[in-house]
DOMI-934902 format. One record per residue: x, y, z of N, C-alpha, C, CB in turn. Coordinates in steps of 0.2 Angstrom, whole numbers, padded with zeros to 4 digits, always signed. Glycine has a CB too. Layout:
% DOMI-934902
XYZXYZXYZXYZ/...
% end
This chain:
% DOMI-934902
+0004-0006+0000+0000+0000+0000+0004+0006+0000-0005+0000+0006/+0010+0006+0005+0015+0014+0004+0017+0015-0003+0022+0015+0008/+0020+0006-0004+0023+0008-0009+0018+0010-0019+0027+0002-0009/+0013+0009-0018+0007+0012-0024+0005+0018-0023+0001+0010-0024/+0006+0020-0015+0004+0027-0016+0008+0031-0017-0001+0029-0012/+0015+0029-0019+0020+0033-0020+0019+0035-0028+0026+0029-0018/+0022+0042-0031+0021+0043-0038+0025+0040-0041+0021+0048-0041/+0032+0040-0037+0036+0035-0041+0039+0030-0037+0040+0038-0045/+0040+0022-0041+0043+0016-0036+0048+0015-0040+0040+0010-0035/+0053+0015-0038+0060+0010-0037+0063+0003-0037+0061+0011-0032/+0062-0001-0038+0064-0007-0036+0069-0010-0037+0062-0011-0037/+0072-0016-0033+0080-0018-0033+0076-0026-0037+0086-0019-0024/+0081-0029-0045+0082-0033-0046+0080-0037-0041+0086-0032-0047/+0076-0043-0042+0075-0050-0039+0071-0047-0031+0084-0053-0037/+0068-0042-0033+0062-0038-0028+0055-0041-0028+0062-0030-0031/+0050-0041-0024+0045-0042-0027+0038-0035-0024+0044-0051-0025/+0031-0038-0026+0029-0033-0025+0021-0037-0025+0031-0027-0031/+0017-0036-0019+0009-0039-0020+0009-0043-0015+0008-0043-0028/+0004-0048-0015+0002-0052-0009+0001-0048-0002+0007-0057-0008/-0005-0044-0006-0006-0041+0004-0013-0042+0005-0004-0032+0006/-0013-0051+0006-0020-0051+0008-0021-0049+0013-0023-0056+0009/-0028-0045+0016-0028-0044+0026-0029-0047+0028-0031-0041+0030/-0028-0047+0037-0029-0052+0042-0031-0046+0048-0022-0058+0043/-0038-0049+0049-0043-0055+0047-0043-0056+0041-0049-0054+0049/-0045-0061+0039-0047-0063+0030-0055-0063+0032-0044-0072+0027/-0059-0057+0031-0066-0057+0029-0069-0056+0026-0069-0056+0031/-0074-0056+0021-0077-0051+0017-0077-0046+0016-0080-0051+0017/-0079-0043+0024-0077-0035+0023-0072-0031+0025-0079-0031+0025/-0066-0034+0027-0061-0034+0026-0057-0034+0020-0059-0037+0030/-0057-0039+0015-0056-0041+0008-0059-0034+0004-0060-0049+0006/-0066-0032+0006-0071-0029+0002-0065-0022+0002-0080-0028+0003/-0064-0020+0008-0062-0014+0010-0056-0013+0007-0063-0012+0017/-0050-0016+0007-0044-0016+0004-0044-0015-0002-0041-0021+0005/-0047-0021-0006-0048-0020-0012-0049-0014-0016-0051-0024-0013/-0052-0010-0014-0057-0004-0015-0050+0002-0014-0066-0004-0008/-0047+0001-0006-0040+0006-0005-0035+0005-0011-0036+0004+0002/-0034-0001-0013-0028-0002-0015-0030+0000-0025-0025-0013-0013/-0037-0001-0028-0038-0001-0031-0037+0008-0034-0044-0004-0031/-0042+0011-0028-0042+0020-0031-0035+0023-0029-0048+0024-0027/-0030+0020-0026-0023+0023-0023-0018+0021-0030-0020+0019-0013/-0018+0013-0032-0017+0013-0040-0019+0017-0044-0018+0008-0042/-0025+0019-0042-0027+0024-0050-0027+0030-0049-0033+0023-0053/-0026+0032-0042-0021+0038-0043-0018+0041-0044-0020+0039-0043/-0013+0036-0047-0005+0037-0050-0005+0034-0056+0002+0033-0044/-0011+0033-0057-0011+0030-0069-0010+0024-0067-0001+0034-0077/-0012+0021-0062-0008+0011-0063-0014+0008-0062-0003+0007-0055/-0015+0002-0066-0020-0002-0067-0022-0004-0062-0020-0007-0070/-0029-0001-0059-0033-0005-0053-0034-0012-0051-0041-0003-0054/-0035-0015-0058-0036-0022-0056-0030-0027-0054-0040-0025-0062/-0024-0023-0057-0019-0028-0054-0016-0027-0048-0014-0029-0057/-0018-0018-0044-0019-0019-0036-0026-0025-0033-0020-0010-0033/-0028-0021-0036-0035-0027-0033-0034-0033-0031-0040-0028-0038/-0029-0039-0037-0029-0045-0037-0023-0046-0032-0028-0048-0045/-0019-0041-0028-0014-0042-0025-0018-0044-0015-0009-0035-0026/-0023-0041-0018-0028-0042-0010-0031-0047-0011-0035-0036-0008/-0036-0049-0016-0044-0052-0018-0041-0059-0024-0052-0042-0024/-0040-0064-0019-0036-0069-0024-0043-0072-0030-0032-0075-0019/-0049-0069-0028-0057-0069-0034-0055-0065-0040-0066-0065-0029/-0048-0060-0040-0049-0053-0046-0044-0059-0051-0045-0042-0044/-0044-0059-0055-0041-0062-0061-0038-0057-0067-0046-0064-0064/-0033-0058-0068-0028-0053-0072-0027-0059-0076-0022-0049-0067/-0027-0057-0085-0024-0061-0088-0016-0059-0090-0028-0064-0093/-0014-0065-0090-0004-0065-0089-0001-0063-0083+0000-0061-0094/-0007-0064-0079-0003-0063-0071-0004-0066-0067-0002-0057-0068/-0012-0069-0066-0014-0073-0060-0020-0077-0061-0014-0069-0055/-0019-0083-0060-0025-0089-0061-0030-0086-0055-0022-0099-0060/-0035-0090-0058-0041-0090-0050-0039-0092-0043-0046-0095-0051/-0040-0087-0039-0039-0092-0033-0034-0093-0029-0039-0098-0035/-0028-0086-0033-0021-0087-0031-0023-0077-0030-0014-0092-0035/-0015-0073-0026-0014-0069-0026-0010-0066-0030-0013-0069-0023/-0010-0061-0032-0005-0057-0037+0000-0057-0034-0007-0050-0038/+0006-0058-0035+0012-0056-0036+0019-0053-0040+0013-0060-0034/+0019-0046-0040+0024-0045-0045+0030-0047-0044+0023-0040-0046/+0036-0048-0050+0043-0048-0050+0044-0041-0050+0047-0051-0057/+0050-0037-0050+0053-0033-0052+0052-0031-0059+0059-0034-0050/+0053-0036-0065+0053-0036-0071+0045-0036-0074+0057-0041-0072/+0041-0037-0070+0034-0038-0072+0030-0032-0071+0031-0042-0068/+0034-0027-0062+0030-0021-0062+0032-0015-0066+0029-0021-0056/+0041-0017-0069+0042-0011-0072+0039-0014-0079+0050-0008-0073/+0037-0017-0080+0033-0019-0086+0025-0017-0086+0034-0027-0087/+0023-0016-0081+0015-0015-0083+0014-0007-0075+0008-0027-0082/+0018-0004-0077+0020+0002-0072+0019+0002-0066+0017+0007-0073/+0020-0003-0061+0023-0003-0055+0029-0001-0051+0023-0008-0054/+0032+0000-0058+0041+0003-0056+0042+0008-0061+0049-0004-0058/+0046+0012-0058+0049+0015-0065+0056+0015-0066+0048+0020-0066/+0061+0012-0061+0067+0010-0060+0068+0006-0056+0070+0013-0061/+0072+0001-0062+0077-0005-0060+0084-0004-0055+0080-0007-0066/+0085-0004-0049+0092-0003-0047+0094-0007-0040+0093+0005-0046/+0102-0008-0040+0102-0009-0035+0106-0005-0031+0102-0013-0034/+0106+0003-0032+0111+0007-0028+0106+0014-0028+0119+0008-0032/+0106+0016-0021+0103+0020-0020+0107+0026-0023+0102+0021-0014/+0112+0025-0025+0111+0034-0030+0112+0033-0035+0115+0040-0028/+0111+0028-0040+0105+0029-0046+0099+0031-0045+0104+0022-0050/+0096+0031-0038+0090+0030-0041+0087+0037-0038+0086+0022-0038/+0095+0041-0034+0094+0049-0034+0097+0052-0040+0098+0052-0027/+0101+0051-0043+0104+0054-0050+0096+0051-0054+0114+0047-0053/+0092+0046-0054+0090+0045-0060+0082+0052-0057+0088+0035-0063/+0080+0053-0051+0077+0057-0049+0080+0067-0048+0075+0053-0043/+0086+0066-0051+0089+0070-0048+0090+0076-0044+0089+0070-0050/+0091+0070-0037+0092+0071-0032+0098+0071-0029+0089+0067-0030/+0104+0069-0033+0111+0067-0032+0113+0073-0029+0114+0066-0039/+0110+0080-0028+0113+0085-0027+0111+0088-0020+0113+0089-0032/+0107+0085-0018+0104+0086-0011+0107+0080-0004+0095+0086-0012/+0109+0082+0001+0112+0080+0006+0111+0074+0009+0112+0083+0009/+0112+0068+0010+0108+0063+0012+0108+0061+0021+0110+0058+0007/+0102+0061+0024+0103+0058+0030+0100+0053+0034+0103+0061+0033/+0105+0048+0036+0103+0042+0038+0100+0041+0045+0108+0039+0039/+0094+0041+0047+0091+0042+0054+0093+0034+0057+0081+0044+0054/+0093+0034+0061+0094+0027+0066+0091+0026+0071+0100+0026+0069/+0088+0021+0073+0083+0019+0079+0089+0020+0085+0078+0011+0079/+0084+0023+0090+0085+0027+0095+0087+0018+0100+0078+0033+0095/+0088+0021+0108+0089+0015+0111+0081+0013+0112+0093+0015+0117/+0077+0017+0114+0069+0014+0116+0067+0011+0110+0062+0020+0118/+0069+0012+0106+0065+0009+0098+0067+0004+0096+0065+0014+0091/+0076+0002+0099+0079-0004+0098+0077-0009+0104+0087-0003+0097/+0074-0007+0110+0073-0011+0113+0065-0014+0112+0076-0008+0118/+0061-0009+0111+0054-0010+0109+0054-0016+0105+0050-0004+0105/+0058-0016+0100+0058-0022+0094+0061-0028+0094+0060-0020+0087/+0065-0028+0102+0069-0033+0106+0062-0038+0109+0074-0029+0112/+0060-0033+0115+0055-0034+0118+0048-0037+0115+0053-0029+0120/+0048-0035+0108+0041-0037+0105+0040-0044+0100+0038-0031+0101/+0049-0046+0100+0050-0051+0096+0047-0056+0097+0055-0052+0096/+0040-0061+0094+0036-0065+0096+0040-0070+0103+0034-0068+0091/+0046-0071+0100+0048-0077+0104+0051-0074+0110+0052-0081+0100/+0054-0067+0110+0058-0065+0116+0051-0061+0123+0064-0057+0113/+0046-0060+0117+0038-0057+0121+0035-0064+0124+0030-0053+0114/+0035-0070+0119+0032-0075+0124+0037-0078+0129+0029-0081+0119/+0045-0077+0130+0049-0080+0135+0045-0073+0141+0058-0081+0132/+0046-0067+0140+0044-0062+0144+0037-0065+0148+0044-0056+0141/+0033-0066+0145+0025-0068+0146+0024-0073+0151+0021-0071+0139/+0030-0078+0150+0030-0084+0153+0034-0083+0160+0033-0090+0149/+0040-0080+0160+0043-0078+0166+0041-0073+0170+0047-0076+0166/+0034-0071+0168+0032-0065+0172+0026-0068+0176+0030-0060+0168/+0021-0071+0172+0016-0076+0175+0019-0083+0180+0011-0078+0169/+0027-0082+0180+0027-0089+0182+0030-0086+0191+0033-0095+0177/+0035-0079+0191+0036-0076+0195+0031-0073+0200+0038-0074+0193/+0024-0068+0197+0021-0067+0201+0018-0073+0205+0017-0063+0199/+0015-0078+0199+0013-0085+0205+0014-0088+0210+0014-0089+0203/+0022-0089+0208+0027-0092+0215+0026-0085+0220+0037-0094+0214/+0024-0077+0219+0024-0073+0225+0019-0075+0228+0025-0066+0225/+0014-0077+0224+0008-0078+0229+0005-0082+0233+0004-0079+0227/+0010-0087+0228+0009-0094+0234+0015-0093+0238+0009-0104+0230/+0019-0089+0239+0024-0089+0245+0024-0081+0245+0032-0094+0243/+0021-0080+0251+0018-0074+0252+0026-0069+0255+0011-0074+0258/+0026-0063+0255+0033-0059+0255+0035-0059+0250+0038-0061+0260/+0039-0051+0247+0041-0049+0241+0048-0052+0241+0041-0041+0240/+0050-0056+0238+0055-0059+0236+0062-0059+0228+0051-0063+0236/+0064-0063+0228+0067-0063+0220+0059-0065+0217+0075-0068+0218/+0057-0070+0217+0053-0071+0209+0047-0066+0207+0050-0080+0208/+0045-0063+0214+0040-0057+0212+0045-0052+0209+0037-0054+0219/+0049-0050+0209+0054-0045+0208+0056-0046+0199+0060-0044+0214/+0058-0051+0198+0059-0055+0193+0052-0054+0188+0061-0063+0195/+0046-0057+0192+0039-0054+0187+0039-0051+0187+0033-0054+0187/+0036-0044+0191+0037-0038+0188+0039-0035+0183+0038-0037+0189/+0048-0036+0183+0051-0033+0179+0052-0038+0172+0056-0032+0183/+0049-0043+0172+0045-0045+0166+0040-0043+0161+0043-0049+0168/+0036-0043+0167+0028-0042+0166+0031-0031+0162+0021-0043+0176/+0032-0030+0167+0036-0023+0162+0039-0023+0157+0041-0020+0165/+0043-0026+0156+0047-0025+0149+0041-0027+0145+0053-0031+0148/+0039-0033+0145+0033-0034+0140+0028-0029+0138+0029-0038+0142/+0025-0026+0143+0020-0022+0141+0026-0014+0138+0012-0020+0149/+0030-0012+0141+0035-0007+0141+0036-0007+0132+0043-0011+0145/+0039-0014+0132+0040-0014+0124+0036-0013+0119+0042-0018+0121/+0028-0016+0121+0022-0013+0119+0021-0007+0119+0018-0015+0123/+0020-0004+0123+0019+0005+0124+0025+0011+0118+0022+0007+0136/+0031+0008+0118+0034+0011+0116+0033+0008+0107+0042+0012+0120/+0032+0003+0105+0028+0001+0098+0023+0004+0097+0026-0006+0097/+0019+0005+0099+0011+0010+0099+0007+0003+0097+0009+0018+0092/+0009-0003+0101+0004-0008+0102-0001-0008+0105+0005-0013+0104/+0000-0004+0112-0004-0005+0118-0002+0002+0121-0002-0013+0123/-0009+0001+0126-0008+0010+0131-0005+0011+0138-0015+0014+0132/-0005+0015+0140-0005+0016+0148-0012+0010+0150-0008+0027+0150/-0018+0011+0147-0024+0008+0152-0026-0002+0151-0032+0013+0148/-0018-0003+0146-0020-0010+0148-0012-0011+0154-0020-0016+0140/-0009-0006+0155-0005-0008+0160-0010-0008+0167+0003-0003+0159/-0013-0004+0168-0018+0000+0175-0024-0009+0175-0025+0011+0170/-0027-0010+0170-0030-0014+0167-0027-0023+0171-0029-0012+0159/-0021-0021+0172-0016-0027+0173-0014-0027+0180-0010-0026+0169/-0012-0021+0180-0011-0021+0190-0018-0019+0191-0006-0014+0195/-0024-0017+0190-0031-0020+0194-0031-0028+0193-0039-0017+0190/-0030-0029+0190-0031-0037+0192-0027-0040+0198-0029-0042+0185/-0020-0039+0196-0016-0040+0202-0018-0038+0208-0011-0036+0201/-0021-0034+0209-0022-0031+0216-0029-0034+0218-0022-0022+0215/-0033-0036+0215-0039-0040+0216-0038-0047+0218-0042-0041+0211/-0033-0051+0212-0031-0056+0219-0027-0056+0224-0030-0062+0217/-0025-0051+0224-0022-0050+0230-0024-0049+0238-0020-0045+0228/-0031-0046+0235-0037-0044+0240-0038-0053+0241-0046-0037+0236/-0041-0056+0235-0044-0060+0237-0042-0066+0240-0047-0060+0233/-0034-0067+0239-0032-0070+0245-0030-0070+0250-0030-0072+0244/-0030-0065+0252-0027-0062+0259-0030-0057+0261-0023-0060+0259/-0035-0054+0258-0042-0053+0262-0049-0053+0263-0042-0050+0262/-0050-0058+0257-0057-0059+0256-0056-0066+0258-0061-0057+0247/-0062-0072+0260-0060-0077+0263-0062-0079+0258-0061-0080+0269/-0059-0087+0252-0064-0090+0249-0065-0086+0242-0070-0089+0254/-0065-0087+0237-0063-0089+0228-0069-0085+0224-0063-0100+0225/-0071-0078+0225-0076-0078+0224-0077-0070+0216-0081-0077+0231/-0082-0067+0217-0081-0063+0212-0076-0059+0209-0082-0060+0213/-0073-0056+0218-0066-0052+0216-0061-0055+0214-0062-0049+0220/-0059-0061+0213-0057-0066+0211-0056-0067+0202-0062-0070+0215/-0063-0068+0203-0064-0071+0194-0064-0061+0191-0075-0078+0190/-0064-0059+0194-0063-0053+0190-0056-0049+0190-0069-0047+0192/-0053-0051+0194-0045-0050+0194-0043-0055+0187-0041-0053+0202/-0044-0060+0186-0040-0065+0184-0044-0062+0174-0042-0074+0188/-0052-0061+0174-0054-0056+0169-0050-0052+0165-0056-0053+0171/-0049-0048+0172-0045-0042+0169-0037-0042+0167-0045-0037+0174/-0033-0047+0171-0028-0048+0169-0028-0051+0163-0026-0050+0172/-0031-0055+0161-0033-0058+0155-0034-0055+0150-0039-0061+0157/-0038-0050+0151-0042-0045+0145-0035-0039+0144-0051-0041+0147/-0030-0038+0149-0023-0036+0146-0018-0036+0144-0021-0036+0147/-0019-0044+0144-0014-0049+0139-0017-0047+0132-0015-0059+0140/-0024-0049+0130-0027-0047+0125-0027-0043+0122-0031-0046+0125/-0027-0036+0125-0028-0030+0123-0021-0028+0120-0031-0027+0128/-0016-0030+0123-0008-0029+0122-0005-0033+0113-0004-0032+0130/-0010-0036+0113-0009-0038+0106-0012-0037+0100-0011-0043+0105/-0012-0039+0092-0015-0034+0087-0020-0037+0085-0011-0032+0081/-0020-0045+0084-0027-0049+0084-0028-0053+0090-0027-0053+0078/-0035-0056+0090-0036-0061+0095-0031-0068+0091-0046-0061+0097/-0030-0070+0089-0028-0078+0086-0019-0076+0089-0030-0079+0075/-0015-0072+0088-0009-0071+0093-0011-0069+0099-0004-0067+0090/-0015-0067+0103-0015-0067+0109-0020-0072+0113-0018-0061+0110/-0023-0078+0107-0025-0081+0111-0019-0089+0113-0033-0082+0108/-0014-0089+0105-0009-0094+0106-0005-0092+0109-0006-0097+0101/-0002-0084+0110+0002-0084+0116-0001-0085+0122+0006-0080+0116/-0007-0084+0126-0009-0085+0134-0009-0094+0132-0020-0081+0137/-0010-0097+0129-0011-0104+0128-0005-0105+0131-0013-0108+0120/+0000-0103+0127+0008-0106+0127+0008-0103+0133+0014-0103+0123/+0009-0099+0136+0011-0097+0142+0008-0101+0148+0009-0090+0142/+0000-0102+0148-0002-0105+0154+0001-0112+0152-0011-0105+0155/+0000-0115+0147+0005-0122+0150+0010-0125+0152+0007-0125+0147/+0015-0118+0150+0021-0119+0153+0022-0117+0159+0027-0117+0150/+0019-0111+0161+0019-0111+0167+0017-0115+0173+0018-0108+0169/+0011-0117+0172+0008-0123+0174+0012-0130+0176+0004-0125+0169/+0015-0130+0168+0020-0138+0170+0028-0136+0174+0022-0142+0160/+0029-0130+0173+0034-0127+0178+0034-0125+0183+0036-0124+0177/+0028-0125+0186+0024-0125+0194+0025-0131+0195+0015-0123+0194/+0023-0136+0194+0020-0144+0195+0028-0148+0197+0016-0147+0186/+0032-0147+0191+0038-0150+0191+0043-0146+0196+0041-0152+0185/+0043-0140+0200+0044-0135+0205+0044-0136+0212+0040-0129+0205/+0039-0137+0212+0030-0141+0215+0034-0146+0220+0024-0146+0207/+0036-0151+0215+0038-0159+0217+0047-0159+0221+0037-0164+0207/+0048-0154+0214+0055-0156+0217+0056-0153+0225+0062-0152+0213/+0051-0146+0225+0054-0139+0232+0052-0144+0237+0049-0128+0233/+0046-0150+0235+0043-0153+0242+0049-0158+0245+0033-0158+0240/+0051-0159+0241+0057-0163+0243+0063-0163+0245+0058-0166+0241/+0065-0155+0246+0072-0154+0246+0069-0152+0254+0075-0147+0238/+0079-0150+0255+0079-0147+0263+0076-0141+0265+0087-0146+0265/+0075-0137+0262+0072-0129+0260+0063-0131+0263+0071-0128+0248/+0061-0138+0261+0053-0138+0261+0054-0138+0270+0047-0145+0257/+0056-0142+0272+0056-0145+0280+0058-0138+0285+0062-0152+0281/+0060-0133+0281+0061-0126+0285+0054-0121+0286+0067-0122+0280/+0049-0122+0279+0042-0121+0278+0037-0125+0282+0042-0120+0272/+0037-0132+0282+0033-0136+0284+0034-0141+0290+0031-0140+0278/+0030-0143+0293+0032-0148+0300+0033-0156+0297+0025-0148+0306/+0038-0156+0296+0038-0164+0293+0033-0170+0299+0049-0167+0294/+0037-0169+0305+0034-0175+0310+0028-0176+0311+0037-0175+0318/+0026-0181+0314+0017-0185+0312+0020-0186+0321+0014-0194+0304/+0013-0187+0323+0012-0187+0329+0006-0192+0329+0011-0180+0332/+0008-0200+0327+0005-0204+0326+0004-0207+0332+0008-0208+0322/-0001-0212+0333-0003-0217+0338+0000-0222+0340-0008-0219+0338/+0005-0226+0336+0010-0230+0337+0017-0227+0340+0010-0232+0330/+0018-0222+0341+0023-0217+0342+0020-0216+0349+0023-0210+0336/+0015-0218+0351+0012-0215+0360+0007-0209+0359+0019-0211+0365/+0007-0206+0353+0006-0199+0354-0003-0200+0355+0009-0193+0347/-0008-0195+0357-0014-0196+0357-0019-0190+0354-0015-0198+0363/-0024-0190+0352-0026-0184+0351-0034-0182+0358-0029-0185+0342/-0035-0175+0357-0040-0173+0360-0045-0177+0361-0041-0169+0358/-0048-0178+0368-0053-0183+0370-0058-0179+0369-0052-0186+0377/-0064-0184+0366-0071-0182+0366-0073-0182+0370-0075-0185+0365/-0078-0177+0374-0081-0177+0376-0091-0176+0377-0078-0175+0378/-0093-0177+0369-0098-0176+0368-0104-0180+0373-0098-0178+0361/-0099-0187+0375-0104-0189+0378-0109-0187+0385-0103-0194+0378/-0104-0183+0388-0106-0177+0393-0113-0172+0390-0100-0172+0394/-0112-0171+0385-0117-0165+0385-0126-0167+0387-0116-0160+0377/-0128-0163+0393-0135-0164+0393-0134-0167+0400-0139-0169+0387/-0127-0169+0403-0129-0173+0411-0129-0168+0415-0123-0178+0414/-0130-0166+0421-0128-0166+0427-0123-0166+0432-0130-0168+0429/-0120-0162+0436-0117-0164+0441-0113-0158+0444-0112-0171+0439/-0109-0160+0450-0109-0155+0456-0103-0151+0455-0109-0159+0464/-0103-0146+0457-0097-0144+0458-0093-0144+0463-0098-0139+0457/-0086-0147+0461-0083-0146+0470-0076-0141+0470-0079-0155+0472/-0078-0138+0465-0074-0128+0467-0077-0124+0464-0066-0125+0464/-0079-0119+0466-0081-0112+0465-0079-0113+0458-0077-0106+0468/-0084-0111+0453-0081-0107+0445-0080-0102+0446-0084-0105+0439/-0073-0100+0442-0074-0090+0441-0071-0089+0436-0070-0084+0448/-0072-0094+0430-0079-0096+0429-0075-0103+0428-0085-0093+0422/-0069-0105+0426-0066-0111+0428-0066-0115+0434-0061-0110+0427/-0066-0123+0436-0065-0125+0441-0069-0131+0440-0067-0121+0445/-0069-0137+0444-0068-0143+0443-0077-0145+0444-0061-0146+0449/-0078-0150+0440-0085-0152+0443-0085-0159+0442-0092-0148+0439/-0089-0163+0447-0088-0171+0448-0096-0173+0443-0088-0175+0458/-0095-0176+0438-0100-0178+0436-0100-0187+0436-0101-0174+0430/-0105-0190+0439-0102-0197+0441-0099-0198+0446-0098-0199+0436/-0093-0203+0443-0088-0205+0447-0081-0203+0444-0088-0212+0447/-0083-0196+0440-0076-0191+0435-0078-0187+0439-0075-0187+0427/-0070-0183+0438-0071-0175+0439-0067-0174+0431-0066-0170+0449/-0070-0167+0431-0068-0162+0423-0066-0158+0426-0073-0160+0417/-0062-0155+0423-0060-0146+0421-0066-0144+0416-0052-0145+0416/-0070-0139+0420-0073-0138+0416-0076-0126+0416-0079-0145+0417/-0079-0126+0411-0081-0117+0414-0088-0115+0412-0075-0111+0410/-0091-0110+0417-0095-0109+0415-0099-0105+0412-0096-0110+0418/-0105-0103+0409-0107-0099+0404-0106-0093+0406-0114-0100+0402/-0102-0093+0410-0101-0085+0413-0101-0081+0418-0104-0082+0410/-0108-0084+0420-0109-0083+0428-0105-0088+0435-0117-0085+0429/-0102-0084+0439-0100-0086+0447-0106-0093+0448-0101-0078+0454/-0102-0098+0449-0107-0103+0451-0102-0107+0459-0109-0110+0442/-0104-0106+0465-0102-0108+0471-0102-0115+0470-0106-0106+0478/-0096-0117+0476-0095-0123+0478-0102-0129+0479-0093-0122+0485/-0102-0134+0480-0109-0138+0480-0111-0135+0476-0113-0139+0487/-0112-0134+0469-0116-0135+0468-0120-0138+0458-0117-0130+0471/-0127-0139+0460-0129-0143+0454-0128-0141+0448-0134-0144+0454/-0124-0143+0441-0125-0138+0436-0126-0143+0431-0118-0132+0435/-0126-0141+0425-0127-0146+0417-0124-0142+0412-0136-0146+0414/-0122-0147+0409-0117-0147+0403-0121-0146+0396-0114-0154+0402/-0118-0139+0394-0123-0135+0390-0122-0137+0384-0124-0129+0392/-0115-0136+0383-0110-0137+0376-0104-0139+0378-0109-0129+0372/-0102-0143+0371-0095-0148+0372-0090-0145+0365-0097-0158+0371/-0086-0141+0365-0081-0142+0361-0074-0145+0361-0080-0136+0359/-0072-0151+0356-0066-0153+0360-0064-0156+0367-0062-0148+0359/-0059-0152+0370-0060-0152+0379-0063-0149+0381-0056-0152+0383/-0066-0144+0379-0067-0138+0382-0077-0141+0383-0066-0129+0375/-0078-0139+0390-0083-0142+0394-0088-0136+0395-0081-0145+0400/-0092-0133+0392-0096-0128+0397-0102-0130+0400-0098-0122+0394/-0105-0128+0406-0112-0129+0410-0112-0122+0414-0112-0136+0417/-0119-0126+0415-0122-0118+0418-0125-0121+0425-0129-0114+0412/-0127-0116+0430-0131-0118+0436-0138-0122+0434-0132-0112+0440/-0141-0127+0438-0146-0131+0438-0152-0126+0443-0142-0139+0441/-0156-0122+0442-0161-0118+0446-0165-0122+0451-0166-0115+0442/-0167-0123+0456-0173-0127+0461-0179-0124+0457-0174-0124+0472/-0185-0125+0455-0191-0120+0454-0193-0125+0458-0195-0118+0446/
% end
């Protein structure tokens, strides 16, 4: 397309020129191009229909393209049917043949942000970033306190959208878009109890970040794919090895406190609840009451209850025993 709507083109030997179907590939996407490429060719005296056939592989050109395929010019084809108007492969033939040979030439060079943007945004260096970033915050989550691999995401997750921002892929409001999500599950594991709205609308939003930092959905939806498996499967095999190493037993209680070992657990006492029996010390509100042929440790709903006297077992948690005085009516 720049190069048509230029009045005049250039081209180097063994150059080519055409195949610009869009993507999406849709009808009105197709319809619309076809229509650009057509009236910007025939604004410069060049046959419409062989821009057209370079979009719309339905336009037919004879001696240049069967049904069904795209246009594609040689170098030798488009100075042949006016797509060029010179052959060269030295930029100053092709100022001498404009003559231009007498004006100053200067070379602009990308800047460091613009060499790093195109570092950053290299599918494969954007999807290693994508993966180390979602795999860093993770491990902060599940191991709470800012650490290296939170610090490591971040400055992941930054570069990525960074190099985004300075490409004019993406804006300020999907980075914001990204720390709201963050900060939501943040809330929602450590302060909300339990997996719920704030929750799936953090993970939303983060989600719709990723997205939005991309140009179509079909690359934004194979890199989150890519990304959630491997981090997934690098969680898992993490997972297995950290539980086993000397590191886990610094986080976790290894020893069991088995019944073969002597050890015992908390005694029921449910079957108490609903009896009767005397007190033989003061509560205040703790103190000992015989029920039967036991005495318990037991306390009372609250109220001073004296020596001798009759009370009932109101509620049983664990060991914990509570009663209340027994009234004469």
């Amino acid at each position: 397309m720049i190069a048509i709507a230029s009045p005049q083109i250039a081209m180097a030997p063994g150059s080519t020129l055409g195949a610009a179907e869009p993507r999406p590939l849709d009808p009105k996407n197709v319809s619309y191009m076809r229509a650009e490429f057509s009236a910007t060719a025939q604004r410069h005296g060049r046959d419409p229909n062989i821009a057209a056939a370079m979009v719309d592989a339905d336009i037919v050109v004879d001696g240049l393209v069967r049904p069904g395929q795209l246009l594609t010019l040689t170098a030798q084809d488009a100075l042949k049917y006016g797509y060029a108007d010179l052959l060269t492969n030295y930029r100053t033939e092709v100022l001498a043949h404009y003559q231009l040979d007498h004006l100053p030439v200067v070379e602009i060079e990308r800047n460091w942000a613009e060499r790093l943007a195109g570092f950053v945004t290299d599918p494969t260096v954007s999807q290693i970033l994508l993966i180390i970033g979602f795999l860093g915050i993770i491990i902060e989550l599940l191991s709470p306190g800012l650490g290296l691999p939170g610090v490591i995401g971040v400055m992941a997750m930054g570069l990525f959208f960074g190099g985004r921002i300075l490409a004019g892929l993406a804006g300020l409001e999907v980075v914001a878009l990204f720390v709201l999500g963050i900060i939501m599950l943040i809330a929602e594991i450590f302060f909300i109890p339990g997996f719920g709205l704030v929750g799936v609308l953090g993970l939303i939003s983060i989600l719709a970040s990723i997205f939005l930092s991309f140009d179509n959905f079909t690359a934004a939806l194979t890199s989150l794919a890519i990304t959630l498996a491997v981090t997934i499967a690098i969680i898992v095999l993490l997972w297995k090895r950290f539980t086993r190493s000397r590191a886990w037993s610094r986080f976790v209680l290894l020893t069991r406190e088995e019944r073969s070992l002597g050890y015992q657990g908390v005694r029921d006492y449910s079957e108490l609840l609903g009896q009767t029996g005397v007190t033989v010390s003061a509560l205040r509100p703790a103190g000992i009451v015989k029920i039967g042929d036991q005495r318990y440790d037991v306390v009372s709903d609250g109220d001073f209850i004296p020596n001798d006297t009759k009370v009932k077992v109101v509620y049983v948690e664990g060991n914990r025993i509570v009663v209340t005085e027994v009234r004469d009516k």
